[in-house]
PyMOL Python script that loads the backbone (N, CA, C, O; Angstrom):
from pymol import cmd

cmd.read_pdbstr("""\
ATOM      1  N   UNK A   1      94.111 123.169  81.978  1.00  0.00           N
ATOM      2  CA  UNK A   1      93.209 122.679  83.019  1.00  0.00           C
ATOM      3  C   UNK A   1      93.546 123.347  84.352  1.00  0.00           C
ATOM      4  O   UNK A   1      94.704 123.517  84.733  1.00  0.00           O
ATOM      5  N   UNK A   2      92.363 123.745  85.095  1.00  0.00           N
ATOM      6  CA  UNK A   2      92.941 124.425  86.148  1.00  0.00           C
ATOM      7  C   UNK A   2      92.991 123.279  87.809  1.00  0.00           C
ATOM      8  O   UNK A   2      93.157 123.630  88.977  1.00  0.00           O
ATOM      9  N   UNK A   3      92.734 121.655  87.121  1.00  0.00           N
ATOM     10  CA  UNK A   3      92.968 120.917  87.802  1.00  0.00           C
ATOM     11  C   UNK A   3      94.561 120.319  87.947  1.00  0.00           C
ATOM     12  O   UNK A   3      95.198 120.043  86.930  1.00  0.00           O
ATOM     13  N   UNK A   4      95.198 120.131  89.445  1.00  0.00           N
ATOM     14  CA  UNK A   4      96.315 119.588  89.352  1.00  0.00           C
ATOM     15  C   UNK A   4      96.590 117.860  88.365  1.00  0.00           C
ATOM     16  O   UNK A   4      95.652 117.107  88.106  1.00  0.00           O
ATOM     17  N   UNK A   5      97.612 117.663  88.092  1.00  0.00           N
ATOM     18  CA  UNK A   5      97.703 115.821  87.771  1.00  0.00           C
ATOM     19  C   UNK A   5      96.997 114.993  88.697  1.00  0.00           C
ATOM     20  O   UNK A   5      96.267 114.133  88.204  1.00  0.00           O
ATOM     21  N   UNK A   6      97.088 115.104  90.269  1.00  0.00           N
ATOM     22  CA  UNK A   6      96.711 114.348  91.219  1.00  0.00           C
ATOM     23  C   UNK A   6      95.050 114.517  91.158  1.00  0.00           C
ATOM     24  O   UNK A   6      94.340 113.531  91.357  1.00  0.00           O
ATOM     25  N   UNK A   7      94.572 115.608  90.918  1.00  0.00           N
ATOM     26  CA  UNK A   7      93.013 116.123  91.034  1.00  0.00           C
ATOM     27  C   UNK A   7      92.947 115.197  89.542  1.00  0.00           C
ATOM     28  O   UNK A   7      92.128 114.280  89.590  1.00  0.00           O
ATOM     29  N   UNK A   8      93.249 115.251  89.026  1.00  0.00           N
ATOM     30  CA  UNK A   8      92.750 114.987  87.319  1.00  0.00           C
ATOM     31  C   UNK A   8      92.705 113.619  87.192  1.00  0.00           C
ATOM     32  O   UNK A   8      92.024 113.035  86.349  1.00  0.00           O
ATOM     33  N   UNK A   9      93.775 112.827  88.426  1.00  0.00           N
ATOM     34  CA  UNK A   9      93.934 111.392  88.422  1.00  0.00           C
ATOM     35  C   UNK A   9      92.372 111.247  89.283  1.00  0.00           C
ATOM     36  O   UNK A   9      91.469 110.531  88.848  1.00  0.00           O
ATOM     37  N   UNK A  10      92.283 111.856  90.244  1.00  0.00           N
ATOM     38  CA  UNK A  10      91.057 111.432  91.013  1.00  0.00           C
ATOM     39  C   UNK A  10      89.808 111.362  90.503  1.00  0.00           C
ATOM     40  O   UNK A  10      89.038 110.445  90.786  1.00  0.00           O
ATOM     41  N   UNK A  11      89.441 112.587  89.504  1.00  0.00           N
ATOM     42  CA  UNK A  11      88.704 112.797  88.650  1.00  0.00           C
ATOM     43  C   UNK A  11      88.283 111.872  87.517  1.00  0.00           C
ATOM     44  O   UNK A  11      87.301 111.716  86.791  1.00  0.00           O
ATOM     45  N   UNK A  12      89.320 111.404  87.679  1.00  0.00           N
ATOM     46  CA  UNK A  12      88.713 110.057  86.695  1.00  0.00           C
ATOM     47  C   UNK A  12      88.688 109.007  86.847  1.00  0.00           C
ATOM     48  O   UNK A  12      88.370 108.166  86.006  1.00  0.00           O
ATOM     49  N   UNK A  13      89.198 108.722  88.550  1.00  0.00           N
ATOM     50  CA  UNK A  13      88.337 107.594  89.126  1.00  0.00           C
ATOM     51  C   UNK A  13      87.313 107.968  89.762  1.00  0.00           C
ATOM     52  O   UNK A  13      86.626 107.099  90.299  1.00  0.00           O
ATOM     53  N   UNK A  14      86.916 109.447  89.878  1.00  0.00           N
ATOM     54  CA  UNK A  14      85.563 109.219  90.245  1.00  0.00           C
ATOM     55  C   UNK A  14      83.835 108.812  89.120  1.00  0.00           C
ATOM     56  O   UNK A  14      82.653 108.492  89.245  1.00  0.00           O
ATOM     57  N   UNK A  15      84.955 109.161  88.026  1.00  0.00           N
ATOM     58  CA  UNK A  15      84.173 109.655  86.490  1.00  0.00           C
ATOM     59  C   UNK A  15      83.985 107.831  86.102  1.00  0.00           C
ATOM     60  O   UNK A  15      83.349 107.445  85.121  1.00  0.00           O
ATOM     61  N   UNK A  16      84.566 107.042  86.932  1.00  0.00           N
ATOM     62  CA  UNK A  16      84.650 105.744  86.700  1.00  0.00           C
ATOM     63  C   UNK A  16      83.765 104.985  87.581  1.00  0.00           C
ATOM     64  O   UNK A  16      83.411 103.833  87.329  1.00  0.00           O
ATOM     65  N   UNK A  17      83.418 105.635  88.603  1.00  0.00           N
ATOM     66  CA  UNK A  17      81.755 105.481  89.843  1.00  0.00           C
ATOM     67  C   UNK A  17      82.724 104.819  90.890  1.00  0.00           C
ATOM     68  O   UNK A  17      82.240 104.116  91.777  1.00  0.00           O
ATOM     69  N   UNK A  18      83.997 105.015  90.815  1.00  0.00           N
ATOM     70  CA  UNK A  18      84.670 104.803  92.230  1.00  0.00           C
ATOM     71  C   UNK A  18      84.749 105.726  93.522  1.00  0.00           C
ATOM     72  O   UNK A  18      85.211 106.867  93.545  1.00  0.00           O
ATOM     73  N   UNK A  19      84.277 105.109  94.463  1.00  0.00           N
ATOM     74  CA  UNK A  19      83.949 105.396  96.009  1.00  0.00           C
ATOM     75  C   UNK A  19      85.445 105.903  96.157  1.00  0.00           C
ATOM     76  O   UNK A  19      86.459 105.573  95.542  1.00  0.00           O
ATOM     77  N   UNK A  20      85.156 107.192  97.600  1.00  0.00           N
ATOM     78  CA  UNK A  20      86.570 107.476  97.759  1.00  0.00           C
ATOM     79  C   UNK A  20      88.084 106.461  98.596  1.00  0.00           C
ATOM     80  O   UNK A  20      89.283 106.722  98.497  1.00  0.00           O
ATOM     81  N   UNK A  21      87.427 105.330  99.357  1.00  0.00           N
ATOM     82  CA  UNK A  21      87.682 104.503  99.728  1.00  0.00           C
ATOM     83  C   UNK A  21      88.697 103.554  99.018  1.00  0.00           C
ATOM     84  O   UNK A  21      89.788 103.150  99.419  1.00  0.00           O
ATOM     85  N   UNK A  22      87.788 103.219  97.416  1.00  0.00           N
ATOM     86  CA  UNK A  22      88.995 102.634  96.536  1.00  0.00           C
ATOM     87  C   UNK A  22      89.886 103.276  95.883  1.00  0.00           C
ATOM     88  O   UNK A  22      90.866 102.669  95.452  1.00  0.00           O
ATOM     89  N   UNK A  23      89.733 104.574  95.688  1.00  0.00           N
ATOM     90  CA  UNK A  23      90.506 105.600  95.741  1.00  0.00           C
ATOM     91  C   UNK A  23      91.170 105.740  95.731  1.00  0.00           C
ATOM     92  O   UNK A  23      91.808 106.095  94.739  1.00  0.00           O
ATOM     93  N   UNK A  24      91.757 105.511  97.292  1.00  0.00           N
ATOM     94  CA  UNK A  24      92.290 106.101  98.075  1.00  0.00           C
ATOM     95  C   UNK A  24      93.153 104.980  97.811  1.00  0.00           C
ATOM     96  O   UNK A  24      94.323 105.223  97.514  1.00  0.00           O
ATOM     97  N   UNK A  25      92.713 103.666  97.881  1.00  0.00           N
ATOM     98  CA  UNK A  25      93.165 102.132  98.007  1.00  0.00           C
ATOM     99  C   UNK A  25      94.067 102.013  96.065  1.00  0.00           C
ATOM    100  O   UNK A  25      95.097 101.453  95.690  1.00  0.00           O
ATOM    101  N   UNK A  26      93.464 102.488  95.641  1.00  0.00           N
ATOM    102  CA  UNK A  26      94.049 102.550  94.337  1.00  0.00           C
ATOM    103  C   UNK A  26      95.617 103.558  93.442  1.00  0.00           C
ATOM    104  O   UNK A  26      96.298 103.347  92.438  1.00  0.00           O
ATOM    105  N   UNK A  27      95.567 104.995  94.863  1.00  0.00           N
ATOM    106  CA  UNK A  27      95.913 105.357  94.606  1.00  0.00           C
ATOM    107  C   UNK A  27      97.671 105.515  95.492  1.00  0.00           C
ATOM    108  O   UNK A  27      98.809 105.753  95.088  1.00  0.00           O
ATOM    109  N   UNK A  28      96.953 105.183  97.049  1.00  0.00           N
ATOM    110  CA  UNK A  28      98.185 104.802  97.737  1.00  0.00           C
ATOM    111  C   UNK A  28      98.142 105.974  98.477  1.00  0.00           C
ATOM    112  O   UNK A  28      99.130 106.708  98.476  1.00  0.00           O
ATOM    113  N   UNK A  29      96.993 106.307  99.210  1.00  0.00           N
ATOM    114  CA  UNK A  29      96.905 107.468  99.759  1.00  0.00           C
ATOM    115  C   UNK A  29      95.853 107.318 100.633  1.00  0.00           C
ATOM    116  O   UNK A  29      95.235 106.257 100.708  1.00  0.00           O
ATOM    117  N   UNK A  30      95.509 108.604 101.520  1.00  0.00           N
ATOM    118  CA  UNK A  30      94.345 107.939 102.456  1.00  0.00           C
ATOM    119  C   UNK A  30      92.944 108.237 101.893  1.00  0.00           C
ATOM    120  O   UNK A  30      92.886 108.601 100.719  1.00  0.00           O
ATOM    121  N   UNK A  31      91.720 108.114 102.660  1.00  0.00           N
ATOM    122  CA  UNK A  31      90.932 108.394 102.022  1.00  0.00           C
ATOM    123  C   UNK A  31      90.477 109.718 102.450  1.00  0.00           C
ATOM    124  O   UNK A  31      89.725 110.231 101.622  1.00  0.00           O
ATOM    125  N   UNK A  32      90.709 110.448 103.520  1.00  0.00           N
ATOM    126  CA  UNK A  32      91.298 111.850 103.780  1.00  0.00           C
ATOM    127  C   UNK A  32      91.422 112.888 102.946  1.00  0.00           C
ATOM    128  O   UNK A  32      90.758 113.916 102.813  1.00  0.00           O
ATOM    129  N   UNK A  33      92.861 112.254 102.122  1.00  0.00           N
ATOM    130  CA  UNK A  33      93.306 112.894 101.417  1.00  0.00           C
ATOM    131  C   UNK A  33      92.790 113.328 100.185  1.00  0.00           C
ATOM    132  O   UNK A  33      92.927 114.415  99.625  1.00  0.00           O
ATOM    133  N   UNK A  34      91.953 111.958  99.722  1.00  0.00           N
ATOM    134  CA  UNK A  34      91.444 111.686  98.510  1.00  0.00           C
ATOM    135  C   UNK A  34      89.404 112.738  98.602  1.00  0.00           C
ATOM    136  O   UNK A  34      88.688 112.832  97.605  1.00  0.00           O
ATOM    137  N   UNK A  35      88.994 113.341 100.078  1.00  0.00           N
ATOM    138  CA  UNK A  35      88.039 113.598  99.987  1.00  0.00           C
ATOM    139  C   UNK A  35      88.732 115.187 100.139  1.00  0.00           C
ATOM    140  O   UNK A  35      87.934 116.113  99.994  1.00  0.00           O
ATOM    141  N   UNK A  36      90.027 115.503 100.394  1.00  0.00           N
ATOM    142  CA  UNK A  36      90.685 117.029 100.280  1.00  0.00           C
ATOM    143  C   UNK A  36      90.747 117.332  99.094  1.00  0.00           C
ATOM    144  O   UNK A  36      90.432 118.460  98.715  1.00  0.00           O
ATOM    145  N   UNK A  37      91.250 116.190  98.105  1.00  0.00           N
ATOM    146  CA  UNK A  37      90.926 116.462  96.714  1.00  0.00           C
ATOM    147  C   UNK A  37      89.794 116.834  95.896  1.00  0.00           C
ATOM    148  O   UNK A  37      89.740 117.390  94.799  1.00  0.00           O
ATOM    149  N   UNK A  38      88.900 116.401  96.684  1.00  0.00           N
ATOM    150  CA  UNK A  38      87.105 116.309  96.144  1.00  0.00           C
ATOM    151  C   UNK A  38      86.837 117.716  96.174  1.00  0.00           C
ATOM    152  O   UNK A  38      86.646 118.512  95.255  1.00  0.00           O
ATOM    153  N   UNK A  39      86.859 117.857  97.379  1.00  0.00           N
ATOM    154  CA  UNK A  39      86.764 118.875  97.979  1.00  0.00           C
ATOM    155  C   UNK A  39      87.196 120.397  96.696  1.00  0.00           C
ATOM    156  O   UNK A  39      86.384 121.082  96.075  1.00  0.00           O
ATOM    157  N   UNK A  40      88.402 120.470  96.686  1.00  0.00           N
ATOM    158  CA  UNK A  40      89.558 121.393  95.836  1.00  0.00           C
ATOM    159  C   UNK A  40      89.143 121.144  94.501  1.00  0.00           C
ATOM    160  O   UNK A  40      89.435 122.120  93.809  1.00  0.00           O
ATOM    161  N   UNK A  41      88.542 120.178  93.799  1.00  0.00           N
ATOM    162  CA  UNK A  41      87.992 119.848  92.866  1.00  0.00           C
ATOM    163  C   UNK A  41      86.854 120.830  92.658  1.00  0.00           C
ATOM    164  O   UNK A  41      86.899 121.851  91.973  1.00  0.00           O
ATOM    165  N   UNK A  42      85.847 120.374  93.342  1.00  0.00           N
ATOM    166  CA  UNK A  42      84.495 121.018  93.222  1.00  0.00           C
ATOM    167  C   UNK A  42      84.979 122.296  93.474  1.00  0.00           C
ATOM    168  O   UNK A  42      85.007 122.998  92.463  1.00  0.00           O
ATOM    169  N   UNK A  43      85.318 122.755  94.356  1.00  0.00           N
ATOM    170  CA  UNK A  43      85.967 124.108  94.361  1.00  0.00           C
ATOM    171  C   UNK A  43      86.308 125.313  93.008  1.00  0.00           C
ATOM    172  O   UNK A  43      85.827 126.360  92.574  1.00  0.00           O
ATOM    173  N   UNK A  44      87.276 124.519  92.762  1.00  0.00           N
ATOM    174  CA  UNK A  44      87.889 125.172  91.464  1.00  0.00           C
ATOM    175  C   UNK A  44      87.185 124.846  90.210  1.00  0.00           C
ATOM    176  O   UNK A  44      87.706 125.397  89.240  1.00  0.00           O
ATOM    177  N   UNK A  45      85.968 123.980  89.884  1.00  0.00           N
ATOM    178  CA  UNK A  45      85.115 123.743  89.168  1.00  0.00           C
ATOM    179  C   UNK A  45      83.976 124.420  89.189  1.00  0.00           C
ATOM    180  O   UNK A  45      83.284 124.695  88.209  1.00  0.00           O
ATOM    181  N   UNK A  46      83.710 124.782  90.660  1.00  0.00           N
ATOM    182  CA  UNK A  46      82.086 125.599  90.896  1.00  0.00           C
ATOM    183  C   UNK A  46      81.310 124.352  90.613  1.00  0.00           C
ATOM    184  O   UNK A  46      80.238 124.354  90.009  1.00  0.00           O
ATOM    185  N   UNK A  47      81.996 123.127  91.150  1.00  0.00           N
ATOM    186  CA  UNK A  47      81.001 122.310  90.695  1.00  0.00           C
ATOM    187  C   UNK A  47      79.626 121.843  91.731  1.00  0.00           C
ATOM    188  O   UNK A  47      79.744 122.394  92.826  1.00  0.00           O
ATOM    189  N   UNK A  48      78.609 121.135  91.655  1.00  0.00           N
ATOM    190  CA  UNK A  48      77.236 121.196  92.507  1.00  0.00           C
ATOM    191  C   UNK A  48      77.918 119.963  93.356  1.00  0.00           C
ATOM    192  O   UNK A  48      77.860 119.860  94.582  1.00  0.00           O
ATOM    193  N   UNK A  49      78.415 119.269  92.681  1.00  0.00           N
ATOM    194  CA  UNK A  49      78.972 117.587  93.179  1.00  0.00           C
ATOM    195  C   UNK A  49      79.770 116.842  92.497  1.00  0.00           C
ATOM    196  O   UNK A  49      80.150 117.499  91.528  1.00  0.00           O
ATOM    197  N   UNK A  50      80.328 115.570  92.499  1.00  0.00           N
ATOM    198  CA  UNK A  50      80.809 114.779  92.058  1.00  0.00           C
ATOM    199  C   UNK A  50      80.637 114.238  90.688  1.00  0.00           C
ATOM    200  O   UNK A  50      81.505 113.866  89.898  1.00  0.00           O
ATOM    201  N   UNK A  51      79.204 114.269  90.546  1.00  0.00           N
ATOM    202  CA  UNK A  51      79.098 114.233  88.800  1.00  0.00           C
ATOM    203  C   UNK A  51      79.073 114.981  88.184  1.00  0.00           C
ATOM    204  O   UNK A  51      79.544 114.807  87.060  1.00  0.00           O
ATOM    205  N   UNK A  52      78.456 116.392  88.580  1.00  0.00           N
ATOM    206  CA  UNK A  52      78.990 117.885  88.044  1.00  0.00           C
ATOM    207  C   UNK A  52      80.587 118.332  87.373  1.00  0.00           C
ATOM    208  O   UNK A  52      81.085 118.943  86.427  1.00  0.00           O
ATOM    209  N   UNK A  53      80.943 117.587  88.546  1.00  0.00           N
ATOM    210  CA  UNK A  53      82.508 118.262  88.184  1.00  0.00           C
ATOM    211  C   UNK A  53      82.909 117.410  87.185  1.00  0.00           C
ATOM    212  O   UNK A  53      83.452 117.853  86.173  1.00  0.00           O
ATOM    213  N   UNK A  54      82.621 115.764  87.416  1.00  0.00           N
ATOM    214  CA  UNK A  54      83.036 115.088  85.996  1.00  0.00           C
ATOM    215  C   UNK A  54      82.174 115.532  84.863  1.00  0.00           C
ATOM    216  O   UNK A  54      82.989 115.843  83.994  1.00  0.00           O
ATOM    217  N   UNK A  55      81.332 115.674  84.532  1.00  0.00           N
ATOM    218  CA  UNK A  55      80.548 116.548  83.364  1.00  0.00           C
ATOM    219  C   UNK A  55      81.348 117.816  83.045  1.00  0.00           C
ATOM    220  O   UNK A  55      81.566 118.023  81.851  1.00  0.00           O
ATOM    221  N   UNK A  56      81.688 118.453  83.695  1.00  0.00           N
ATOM    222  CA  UNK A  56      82.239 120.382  83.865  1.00  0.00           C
ATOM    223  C   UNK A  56      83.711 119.609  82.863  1.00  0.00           C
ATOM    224  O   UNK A  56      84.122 120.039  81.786  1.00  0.00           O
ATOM    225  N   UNK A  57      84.185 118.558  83.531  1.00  0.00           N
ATOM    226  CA  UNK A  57      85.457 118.339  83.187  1.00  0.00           C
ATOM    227  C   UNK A  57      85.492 117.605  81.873  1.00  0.00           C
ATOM    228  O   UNK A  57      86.514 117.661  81.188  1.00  0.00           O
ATOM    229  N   UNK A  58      84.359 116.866  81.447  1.00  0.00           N
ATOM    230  CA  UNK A  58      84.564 116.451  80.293  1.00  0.00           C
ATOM    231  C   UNK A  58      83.834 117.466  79.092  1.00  0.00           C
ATOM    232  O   UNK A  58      83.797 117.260  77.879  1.00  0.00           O
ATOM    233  N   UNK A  59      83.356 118.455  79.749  1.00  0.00           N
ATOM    234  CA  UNK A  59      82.845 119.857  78.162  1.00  0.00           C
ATOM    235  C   UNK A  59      84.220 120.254  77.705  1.00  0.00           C
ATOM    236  O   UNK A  59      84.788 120.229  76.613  1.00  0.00           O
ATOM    237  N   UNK A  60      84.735 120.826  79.551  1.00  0.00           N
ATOM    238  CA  UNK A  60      86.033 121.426  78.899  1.00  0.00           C
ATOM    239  C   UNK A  60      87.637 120.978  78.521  1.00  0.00           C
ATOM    240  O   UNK A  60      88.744 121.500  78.662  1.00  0.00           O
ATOM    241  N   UNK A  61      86.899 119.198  77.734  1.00  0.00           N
ATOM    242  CA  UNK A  61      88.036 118.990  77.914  1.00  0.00           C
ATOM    243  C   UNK A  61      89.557 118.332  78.497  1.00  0.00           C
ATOM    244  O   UNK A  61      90.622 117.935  78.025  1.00  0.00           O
ATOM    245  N   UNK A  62      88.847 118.514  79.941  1.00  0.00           N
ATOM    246  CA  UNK A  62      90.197 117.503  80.635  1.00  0.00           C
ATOM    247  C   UNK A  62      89.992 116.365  81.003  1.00  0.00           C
ATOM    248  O   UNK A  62      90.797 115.836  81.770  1.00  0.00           O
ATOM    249  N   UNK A  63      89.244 115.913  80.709  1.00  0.00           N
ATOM    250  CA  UNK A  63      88.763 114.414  80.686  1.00  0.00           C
ATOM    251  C   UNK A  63      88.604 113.614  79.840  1.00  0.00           C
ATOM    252  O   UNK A  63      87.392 113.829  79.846  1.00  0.00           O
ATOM    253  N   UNK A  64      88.745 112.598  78.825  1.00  0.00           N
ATOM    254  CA  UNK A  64      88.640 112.468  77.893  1.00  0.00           C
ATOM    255  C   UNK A  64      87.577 111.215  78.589  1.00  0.00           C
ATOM    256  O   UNK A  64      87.732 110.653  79.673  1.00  0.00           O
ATOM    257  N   UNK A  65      86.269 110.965  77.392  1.00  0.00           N
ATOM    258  CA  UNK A  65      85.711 109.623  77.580  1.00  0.00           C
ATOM    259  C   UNK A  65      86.442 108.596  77.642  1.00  0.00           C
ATOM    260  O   UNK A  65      86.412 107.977  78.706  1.00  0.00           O
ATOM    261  N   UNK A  66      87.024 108.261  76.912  1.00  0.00           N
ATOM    262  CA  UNK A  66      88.046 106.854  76.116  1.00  0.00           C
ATOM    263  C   UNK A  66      88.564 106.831  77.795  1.00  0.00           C
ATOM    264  O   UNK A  66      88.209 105.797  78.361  1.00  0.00           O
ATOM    265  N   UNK A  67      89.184 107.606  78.491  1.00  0.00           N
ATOM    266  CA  UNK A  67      89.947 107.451  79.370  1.00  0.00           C
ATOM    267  C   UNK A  67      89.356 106.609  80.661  1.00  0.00           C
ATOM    268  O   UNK A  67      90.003 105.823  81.352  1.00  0.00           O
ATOM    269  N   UNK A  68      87.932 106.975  80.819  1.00  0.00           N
ATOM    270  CA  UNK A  68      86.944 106.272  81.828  1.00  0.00           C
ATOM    271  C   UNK A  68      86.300 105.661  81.623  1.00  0.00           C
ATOM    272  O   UNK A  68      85.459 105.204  82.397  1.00  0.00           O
ATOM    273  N   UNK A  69      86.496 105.335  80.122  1.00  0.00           N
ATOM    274  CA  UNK A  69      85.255 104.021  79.847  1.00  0.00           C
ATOM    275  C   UNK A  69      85.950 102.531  79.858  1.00  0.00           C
ATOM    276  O   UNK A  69      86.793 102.045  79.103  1.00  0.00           O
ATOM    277  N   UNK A  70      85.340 102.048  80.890  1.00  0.00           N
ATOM    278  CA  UNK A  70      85.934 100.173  80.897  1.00  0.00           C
ATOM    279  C   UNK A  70      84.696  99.793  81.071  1.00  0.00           C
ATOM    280  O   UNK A  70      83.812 100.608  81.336  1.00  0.00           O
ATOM    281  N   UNK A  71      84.427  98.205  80.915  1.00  0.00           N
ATOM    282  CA  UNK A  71      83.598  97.132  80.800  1.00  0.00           C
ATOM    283  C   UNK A  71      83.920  97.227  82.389  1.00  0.00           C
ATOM    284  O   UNK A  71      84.995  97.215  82.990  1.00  0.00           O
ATOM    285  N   UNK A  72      82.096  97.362  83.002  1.00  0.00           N
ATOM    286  CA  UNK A  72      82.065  96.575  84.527  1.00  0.00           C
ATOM    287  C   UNK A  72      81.848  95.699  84.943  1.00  0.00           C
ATOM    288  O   UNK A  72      80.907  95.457  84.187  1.00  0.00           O
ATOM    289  N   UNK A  73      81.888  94.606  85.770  1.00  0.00           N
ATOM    290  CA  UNK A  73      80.961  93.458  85.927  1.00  0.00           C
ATOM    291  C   UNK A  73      79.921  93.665  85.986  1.00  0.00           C
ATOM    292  O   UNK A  73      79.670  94.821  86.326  1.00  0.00           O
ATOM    293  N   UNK A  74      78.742  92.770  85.721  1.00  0.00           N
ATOM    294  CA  UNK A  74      77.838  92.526  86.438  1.00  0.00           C
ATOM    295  C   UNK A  74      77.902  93.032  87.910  1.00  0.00           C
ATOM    296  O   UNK A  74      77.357  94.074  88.277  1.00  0.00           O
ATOM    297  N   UNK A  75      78.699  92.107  88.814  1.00  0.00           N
ATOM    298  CA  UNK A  75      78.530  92.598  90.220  1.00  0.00           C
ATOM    299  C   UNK A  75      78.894  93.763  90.259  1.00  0.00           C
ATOM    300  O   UNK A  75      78.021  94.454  90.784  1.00  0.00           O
ATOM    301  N   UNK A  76      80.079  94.529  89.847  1.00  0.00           N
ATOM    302  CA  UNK A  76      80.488  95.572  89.878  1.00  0.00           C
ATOM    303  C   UNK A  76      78.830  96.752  90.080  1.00  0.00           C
ATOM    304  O   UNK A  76      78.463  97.622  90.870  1.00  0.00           O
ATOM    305  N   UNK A  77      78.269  96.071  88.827  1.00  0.00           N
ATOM    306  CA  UNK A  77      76.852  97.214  88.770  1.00  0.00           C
ATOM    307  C   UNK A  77      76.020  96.855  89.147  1.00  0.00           C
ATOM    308  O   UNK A  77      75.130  97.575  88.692  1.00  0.00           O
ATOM    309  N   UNK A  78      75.567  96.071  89.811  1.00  0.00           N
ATOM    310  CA  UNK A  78      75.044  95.739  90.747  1.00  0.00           C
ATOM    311  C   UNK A  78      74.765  94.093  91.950  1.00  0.00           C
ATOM    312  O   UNK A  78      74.000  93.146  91.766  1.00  0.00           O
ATOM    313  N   UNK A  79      75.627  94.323  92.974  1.00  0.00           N
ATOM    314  CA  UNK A  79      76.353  93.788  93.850  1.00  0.00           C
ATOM    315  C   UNK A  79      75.107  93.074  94.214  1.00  0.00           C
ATOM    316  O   UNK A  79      75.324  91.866  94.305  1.00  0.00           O
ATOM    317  N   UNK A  80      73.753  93.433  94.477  1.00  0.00           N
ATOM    318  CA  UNK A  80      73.210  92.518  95.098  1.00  0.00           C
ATOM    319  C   UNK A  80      72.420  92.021  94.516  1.00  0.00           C
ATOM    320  O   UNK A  80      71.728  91.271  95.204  1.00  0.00           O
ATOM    321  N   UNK A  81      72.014  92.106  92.915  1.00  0.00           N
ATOM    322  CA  UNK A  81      71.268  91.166  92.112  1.00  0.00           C
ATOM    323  C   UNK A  81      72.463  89.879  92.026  1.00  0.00           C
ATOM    324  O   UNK A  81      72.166  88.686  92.083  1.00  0.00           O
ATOM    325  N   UNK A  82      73.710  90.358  91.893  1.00  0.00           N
ATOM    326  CA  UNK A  82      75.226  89.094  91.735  1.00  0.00           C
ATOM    327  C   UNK A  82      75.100  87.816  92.401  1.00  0.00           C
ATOM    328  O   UNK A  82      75.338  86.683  91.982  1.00  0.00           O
ATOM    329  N   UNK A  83      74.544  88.352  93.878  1.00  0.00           N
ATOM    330  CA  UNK A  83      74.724  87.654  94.902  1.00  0.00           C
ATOM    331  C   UNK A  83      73.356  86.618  94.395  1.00  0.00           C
ATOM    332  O   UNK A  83      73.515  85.398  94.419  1.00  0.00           O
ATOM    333  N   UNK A  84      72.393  87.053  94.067  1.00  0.00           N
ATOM    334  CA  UNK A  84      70.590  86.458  94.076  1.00  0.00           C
ATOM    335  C   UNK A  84      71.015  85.275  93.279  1.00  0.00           C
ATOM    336  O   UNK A  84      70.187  84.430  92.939  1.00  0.00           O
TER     337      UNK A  84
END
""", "prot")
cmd.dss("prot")
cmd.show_as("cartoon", "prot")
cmd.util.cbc("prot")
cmd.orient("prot")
């Protein structure tokens, strides 16, 4: 993979529809840091965006499904039908 561990960790919380914010909050880092990663990501992917690069990353490989697939809430997927 020509992604680092730290890129590959991010990568699959983004591949998980996490904002860079929780991220950042998840990972113990800023959210800065966590959009320098994005950044270096798409980069070294040639990717268009954020779901690009998770797609790019799961053809070739460094992503595994199993790894990003969890059960969301309801609210989780959508926050303001939760609330209704």
């Amino acid at each position: 993979t020509p992604l680092s561990p730290r890129q590959t960790e991010i990568l699959n919380q983004i591949a998980k529809g996490q904002p860079n914010k929780r991220i950042a909050r998840t990972l113990g880092i800023s959210e800065q840091t966590v959009k320098n990663h994005v950044t270096s990501i798409m980069d070294k992917l040639d990717a268009n965006d954020r779901t690009h690069a998770v797609v790019l990353a799961m053809l070739n490989g460094w992503l595994n499904i199993e790894d990003v697939s969890e059960v969301r809430s309801e609210e989780e997927l959508a926050p303001s039908l939760a609330k209704s």
